[in-house]
VEXDREN-2710 file (C-alpha; in Angstrom, 1 decimal):
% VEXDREN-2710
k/r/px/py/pz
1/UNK/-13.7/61.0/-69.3
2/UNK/-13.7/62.3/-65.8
3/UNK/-16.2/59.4/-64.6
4/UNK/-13.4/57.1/-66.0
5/UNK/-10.5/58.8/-64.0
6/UNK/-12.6/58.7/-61.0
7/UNK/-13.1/55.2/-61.3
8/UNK/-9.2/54.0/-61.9
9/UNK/-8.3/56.5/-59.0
10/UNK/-11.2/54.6/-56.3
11/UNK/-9.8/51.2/-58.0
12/UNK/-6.1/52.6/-57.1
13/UNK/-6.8/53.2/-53.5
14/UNK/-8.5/49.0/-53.6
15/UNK/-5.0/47.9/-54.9
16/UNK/-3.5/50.1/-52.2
17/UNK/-5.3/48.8/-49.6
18/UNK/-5.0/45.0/-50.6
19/UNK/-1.2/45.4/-50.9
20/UNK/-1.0/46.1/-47.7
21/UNK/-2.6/43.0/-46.2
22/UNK/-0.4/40.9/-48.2
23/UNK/3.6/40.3/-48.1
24/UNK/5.6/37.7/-49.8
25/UNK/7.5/35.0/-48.6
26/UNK/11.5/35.7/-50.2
27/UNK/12.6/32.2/-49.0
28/UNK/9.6/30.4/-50.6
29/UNK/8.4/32.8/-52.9
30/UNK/4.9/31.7/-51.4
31/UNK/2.3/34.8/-49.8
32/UNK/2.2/35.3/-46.2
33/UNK/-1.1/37.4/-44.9
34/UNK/-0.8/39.8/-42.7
35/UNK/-3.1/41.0/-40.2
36/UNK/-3.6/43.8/-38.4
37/UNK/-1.5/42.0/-35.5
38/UNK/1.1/42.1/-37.9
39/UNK/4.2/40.4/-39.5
40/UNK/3.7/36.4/-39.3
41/UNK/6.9/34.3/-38.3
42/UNK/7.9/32.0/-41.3
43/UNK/10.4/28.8/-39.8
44/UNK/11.0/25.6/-40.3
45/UNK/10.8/22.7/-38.1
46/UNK/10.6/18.6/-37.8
47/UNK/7.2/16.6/-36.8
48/UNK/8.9/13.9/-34.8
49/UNK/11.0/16.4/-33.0
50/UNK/9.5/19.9/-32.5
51/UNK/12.5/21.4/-30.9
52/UNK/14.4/21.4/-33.8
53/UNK/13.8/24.8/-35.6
54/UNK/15.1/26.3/-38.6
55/UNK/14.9/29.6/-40.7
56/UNK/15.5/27.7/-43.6
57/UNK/14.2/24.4/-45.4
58/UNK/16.6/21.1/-44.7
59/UNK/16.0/18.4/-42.8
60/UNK/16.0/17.2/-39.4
61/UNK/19.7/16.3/-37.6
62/UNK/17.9/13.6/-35.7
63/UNK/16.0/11.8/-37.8
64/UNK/16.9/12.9/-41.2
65/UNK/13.2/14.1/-42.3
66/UNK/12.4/16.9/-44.4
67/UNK/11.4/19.8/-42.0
68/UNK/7.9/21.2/-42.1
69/UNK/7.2/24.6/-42.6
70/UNK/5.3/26.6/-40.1
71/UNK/4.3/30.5/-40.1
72/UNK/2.6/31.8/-37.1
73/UNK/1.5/35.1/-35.9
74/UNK/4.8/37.0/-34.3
75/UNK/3.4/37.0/-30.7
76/UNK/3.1/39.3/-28.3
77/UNK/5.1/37.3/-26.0
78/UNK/7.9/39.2/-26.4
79/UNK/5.8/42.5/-24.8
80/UNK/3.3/40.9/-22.9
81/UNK/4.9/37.6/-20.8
82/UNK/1.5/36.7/-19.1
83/UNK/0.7/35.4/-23.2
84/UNK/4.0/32.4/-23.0
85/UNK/2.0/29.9/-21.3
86/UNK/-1.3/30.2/-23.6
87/UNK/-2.2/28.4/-26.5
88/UNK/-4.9/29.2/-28.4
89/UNK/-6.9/25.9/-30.3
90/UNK/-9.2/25.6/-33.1
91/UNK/-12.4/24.3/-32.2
92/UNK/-11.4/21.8/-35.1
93/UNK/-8.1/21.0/-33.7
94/UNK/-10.2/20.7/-29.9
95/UNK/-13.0/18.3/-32.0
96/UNK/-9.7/16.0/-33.5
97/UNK/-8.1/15.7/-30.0
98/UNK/-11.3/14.6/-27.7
99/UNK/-10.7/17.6/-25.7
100/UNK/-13.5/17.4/-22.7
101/UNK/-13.4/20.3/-20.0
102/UNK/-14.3/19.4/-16.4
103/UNK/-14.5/22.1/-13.1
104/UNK/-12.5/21.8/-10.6
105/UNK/-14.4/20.9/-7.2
106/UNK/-14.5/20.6/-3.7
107/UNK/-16.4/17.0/-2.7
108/UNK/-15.5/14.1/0.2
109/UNK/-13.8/11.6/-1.4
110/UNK/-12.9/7.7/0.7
111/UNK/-10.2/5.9/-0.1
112/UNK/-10.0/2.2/-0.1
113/UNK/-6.8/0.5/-0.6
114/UNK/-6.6/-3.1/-1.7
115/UNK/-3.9/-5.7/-1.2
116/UNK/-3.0/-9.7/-0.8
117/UNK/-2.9/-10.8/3.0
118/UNK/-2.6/-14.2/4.3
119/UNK/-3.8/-15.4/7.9
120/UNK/-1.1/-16.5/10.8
121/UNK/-1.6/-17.6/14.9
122/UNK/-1.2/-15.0/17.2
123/UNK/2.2/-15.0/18.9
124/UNK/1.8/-16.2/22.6
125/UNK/-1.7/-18.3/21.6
126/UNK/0.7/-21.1/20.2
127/UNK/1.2/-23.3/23.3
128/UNK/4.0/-26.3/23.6
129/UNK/3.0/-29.4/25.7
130/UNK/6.5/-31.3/26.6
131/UNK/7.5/-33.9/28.8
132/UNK/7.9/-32.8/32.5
133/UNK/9.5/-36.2/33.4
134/UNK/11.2/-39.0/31.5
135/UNK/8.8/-42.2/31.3
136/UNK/6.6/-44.2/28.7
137/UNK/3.3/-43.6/27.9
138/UNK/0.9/-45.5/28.8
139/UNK/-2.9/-43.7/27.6
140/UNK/-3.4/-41.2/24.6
141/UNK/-7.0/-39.2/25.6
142/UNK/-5.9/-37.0/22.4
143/UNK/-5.8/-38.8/19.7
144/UNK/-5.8/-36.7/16.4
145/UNK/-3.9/-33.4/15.1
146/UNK/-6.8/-31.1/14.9
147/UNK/-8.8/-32.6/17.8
148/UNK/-10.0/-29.5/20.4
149/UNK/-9.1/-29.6/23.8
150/UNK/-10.1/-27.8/26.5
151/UNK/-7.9/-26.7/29.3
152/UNK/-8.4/-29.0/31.9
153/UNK/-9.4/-31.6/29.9
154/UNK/-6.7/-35.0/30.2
155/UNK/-3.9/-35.5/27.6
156/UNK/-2.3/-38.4/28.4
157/UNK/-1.4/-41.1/31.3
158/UNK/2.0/-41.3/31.6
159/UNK/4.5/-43.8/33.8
160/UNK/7.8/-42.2/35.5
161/UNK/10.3/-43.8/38.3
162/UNK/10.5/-40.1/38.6
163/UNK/7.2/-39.4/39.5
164/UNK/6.7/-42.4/41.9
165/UNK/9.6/-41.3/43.8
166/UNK/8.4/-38.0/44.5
167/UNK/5.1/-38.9/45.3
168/UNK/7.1/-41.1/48.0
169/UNK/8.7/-38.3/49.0
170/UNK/6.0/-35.7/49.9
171/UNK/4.4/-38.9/51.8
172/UNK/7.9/-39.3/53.7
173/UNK/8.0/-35.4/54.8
174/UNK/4.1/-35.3/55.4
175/UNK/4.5/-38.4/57.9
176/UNK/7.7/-37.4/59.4
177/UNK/5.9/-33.5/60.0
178/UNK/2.9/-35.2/61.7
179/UNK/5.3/-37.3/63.9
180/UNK/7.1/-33.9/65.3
181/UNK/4.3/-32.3/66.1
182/UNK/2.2/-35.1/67.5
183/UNK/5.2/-35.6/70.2
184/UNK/6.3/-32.4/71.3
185/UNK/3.1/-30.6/70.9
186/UNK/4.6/-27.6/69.6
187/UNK/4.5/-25.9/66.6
188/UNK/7.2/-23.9/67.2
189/UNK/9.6/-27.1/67.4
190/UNK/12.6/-26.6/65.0
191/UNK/12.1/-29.9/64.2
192/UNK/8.8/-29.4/62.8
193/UNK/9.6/-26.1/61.2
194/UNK/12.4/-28.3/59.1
195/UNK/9.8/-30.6/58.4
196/UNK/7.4/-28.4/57.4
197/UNK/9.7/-26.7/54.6
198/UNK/10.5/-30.0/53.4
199/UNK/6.8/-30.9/52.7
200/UNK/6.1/-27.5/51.2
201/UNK/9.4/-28.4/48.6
202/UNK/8.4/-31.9/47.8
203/UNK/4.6/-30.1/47.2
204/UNK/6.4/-27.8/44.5
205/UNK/8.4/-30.6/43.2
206/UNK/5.0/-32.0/42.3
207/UNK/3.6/-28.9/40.5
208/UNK/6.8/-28.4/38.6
209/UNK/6.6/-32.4/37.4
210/UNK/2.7/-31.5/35.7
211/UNK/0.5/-32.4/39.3
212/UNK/-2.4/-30.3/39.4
213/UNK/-3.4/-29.0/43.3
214/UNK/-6.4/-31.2/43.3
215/UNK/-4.1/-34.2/42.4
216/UNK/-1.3/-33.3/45.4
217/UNK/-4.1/-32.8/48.0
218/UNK/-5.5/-36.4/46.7
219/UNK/-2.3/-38.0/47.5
220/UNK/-2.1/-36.3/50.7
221/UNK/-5.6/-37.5/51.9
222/UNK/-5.5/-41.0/50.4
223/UNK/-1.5/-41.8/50.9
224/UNK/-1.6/-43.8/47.9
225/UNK/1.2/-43.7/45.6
226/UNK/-0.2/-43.5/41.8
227/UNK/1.9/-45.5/39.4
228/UNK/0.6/-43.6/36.0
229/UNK/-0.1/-40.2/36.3
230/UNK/-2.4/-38.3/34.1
231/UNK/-1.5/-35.0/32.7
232/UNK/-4.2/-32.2/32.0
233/UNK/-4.1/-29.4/29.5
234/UNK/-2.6/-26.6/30.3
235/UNK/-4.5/-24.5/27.8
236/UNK/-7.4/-24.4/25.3
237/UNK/-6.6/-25.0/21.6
238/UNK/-6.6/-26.9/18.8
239/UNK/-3.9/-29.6/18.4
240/UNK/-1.7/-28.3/15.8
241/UNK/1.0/-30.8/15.9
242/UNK/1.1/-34.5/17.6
243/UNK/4.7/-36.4/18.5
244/UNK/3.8/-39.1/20.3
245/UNK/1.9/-42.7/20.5
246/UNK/0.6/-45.1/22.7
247/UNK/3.4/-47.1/24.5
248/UNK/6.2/-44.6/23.8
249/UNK/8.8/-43.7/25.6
250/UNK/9.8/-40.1/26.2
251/UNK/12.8/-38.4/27.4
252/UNK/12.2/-35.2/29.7
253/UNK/12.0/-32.3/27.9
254/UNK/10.5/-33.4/24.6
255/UNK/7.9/-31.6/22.4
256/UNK/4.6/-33.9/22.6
257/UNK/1.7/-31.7/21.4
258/UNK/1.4/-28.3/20.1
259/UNK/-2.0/-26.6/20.9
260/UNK/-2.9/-23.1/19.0
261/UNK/-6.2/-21.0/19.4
262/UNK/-7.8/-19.7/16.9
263/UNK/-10.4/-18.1/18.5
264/UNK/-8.8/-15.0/17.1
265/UNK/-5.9/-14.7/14.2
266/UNK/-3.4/-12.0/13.0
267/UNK/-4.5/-10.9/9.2
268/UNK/-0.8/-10.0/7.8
269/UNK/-1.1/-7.4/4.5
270/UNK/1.8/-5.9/2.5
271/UNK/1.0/-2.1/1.9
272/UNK/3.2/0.4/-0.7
273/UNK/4.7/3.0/1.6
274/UNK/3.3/5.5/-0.7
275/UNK/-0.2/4.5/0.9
276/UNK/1.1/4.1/4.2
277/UNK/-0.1/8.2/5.2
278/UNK/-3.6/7.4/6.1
279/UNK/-3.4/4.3/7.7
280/UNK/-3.5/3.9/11.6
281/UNK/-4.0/1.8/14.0
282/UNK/-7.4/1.0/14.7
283/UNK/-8.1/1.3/11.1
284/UNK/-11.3/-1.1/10.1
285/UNK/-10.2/-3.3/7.1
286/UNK/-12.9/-6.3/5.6
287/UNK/-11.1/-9.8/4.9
288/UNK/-12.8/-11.7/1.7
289/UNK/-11.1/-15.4/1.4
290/UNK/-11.3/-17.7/-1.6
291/UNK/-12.4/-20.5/0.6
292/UNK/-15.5/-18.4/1.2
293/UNK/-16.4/-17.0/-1.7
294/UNK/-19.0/-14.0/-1.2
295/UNK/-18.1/-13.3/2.4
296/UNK/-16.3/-10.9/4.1
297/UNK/-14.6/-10.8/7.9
298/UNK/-14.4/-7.6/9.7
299/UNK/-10.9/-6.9/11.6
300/UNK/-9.1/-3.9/13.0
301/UNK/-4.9/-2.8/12.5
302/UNK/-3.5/-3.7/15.5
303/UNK/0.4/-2.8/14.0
304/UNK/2.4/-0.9/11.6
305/UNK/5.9/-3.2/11.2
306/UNK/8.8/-0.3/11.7
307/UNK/10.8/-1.9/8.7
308/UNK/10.4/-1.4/5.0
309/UNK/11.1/-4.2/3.0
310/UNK/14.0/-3.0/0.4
311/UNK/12.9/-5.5/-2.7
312/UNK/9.3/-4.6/-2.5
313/UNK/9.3/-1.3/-0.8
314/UNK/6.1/-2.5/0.8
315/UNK/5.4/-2.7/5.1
316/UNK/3.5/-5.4/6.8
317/UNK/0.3/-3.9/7.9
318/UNK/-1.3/-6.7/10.6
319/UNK/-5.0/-6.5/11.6
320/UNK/-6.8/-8.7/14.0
321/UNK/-9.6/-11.1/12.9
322/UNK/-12.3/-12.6/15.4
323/UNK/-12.3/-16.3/14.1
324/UNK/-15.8/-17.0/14.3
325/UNK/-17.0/-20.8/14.2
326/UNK/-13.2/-21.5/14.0
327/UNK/-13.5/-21.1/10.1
328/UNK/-10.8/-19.5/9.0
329/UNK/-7.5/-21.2/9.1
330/UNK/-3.9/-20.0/9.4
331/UNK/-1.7/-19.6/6.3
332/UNK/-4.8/-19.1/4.0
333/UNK/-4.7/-16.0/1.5
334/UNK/-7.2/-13.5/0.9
335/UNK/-7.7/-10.0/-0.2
336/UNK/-7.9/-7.2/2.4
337/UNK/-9.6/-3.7/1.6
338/UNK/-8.7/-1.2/4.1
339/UNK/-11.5/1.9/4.5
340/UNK/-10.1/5.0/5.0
341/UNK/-11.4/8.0/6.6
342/UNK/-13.5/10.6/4.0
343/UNK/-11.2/13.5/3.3
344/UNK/-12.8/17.1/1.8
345/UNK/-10.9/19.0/-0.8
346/UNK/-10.5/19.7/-4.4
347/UNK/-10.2/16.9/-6.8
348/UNK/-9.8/16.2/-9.9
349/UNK/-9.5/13.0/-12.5
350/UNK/-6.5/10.9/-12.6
351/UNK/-6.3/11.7/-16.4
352/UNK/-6.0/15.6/-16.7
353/UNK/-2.9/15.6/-14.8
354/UNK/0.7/15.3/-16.8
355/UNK/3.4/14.0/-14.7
356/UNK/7.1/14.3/-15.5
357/UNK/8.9/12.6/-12.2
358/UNK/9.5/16.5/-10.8
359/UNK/6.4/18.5/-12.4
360/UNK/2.3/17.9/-12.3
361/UNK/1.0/19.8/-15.0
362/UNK/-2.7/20.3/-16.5
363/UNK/-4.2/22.4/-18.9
364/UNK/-6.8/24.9/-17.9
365/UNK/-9.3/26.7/-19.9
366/UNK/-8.7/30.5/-19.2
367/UNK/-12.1/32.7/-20.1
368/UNK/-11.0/34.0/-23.1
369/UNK/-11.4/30.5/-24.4
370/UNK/-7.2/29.9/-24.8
371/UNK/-5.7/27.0/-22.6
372/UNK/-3.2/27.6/-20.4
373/UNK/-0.3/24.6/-18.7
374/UNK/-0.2/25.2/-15.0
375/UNK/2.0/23.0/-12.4
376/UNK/0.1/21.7/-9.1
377/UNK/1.2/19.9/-6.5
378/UNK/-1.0/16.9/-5.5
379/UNK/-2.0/15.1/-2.4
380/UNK/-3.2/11.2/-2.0
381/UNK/-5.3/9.4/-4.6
382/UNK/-8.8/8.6/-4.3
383/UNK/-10.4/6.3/-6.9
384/UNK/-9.4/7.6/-9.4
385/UNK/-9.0/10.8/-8.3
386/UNK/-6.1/13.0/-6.9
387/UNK/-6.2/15.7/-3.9
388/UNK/-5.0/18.8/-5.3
389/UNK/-2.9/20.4/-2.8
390/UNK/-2.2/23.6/-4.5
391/UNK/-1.7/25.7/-8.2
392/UNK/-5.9/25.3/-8.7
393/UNK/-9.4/27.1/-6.9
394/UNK/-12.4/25.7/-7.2
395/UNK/-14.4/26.4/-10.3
396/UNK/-11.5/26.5/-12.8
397/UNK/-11.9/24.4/-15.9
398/UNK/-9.6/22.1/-16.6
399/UNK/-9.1/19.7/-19.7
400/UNK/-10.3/16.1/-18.5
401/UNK/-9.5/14.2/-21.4
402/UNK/-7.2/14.8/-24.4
403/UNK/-4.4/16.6/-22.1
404/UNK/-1.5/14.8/-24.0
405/UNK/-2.8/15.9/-27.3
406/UNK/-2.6/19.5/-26.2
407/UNK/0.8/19.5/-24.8
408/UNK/1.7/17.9/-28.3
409/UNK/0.4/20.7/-29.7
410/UNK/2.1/23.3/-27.8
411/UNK/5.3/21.7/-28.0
412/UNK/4.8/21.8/-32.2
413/UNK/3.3/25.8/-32.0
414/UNK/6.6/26.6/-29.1
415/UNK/9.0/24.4/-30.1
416/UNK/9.1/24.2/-26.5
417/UNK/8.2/21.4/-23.5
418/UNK/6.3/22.2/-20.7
419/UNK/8.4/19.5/-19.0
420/UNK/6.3/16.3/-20.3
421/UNK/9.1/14.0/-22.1
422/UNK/7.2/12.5/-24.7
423/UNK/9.1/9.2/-24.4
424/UNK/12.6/10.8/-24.0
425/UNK/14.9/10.8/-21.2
426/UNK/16.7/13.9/-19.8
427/UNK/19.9/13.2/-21.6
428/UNK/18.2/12.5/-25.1
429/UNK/16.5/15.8/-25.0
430/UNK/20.1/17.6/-23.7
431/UNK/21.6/15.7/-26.8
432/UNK/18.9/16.8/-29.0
433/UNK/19.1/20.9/-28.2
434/UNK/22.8/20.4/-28.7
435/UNK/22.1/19.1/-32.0
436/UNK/19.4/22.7/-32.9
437/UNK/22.4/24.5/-31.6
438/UNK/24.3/23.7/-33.8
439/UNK/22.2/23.5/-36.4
440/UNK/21.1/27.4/-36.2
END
């Protein structure tokens, strides 16, 4: 008898015991452990739209859905605020979401930026060829737009009234300056000083109407008057654009040729201002052109354009190319990739960071295997990669992959954001904890 009082009073204290570890839910009428952290947090709350919270079942304001309940361990957040940011994952929950954990860094990185450029002529290389005289034209030596000419090299044969008659009058004043001198003797005669000035302005006449020197001392040392007179390139080019024919007549002033080289041309490129930091003159940049497929053309910036274009928010970037072989041609596109200079500092991959518009967040692992939402500030991007300025040291793990999921998560466990809009502006989300307000 006293064995069987023993055991009822041992499987008293079992009962005892148990009780203690488990409560009921008066809302529910469903059990709710507890722990020896405690008391667990019984609310209710809608899948689509984790702020909205509840002590009792109903169903969402928003989207009319049943809410869902949720019980959770009452935190020690309220005691101990270095907990608010955690969130603490089952290494289910971390297998459904992909989660991958990468260390932060410290490596060289280069950047490369890539854009659409087209070639153009080099301002001042483009010269004009126009008529110095009125007349007709008699012989064409360039024949073809797109013929090269060399400077020097003849252009045409022309016939001018003009021309003739100044030629006449450079052999009037040279004849007349020999006579003065020849009869007094004297340099120093005013009469030969007049003279003198008056050959030296028929001379300059000359130049001014297209004669070379060589052609003005030829006429001085033969006295013959030339009836055509040929004109000579002024410079080196290729002939871009061709106004005149054999036989025609041409008024002073008039466009005839126009002559370009393209030994060298200006590479224009269109750059985002965002990427505009690291780019200087005398930065190197490699041309590749459809029209050679497979080869690239070396250049260096040569100018930064001070203006910002307001559609594309983009600035003209211009490099200089060396036009080898003259095969490249103005007004052809291409793409241009612009090599940057290496930078060292801590990186990390483009898809562990969440960016609101004002916040960068990621998720770090902290050593007591919880993760915790930090904000960063970032620097420039680098293949895939962004410059972390500050918020993270080297060595700290941070999730690489699956980032989204776990801000998800701690929105559903918080009820709270840490500042990534799932797809929500501002105003919907004021709206919305208007609408819990109200409801609680």
């Amino acid at each position: 008898m006293k064995k069987i009082k023993s055991y009822i009073a041992v499987f008293l204290i079992i009962l005892i015991s148990l009780g203690s570890l488990v409560t009921f839910d008066a809302c529910s009428n469903e059990k709710v452990e507890t722990g020896k952290d405690g008391a667990k947090k019984v609310y209710w709350t809608c899948t689509m739209h984790p702020q909205v919270i509840s002590d009792k079942p109903g169903t969402c304001p928003i989207c009319q859905m049943e809410l869902v309940k949720k019980v959770e361990k009452v935190a020690d957040y309220k005691t101990d605020t270095s907990m608010q940011n955690m969130l603490n994952l089952s290494s289910g929950k971390l297998a459904l979401a992909g989660v991958e954990v990468v260390k932060v860094i410290r490596q060289n990185e280069s950047q490369s930026i890539k854009t659409f450029s087209y070639l153009d002529f080099i301002e001042g290389s483009r010269e004009v060829i126009s008529a110095r005289v009125s007349g007709r034209i008699e012989k064409l030596f360039v024949r073809n737009t797109g013929d090269y000419i060399s400077k020097g090299s003849p252009v045409f044969e022309i016939y001018s009234p003009t021309l003739v008659e100044a030629q006449n009058d450079l052999l009037i004043a040279l004849n007349n300056g020999e006579t003065n001198y020849s009869l007094t003797n004297n340099s120093n005669n005013n009469n030969y000083i007049n003279q003198n000035k008056i050959l030296e302005s028929s001379r300059k006449k000359l130049e001014l109407m297209g004669f070379t020197q060589k052609q003005i001392a030829d006429l001085e040392n033969n006295r013959q008057i030339q009836y055509t007179t040929t004109y000579y390139a002024p410079v080196s080019g290729v002939v871009i654009e061709k106004n005149i024919q054999n036989g025609m007549y041409v008024n002073e002033g008039a466009k005839l040729f126009e002559v370009g080289d393209l030994s060298k041309l200006w590479n224009i490129s269109d750059i985002f201002e965002k990427d505009l930091t690291n780019i200087k003159v005398g930065t190197k940049v490699k041309v590749e052109l459809k029209s050679f497929p497979g080869e690239t053309f070396d250049g260096t910036v040569t100018m930064i354009y001070p203006v910002v274009n307001t559609q594309t928010r983009t600035v003209q970037v211009r490099s200089e190319i060396v036009n080898k072989g003259n095969k490249l041609k103005p007004q052809m596109y291409g793409e241009t990739t612009f090599n940057l200079s290496n930078i060292n500092g801590l990186f990390i991959p483009e898809a562990a960071v969440l960016q609101t518009g004002k916040r960068n967040i990621v998720w770090i692992k902290t050593p007591d295997e919880m993760y915790e939402g930090r904000e960063i500030q970032l620097g420039s991007k680098f293949n895939g990669m962004y410059q972390v300025t500050s918020g993270l040291n080297e060595g700290d793990e941070i999730v690489s992959k699956g980032a989204y999921l776990i801000d998800s998560e701690s929105q559903l466990q918080t009820g709270t954001s840490t500042g990534h809009q799932h797809g929500q502006s501002e105003s919907g989300t004021s709206k919305q904890n208007d609408m819990n307000m109200d409801m609680k």
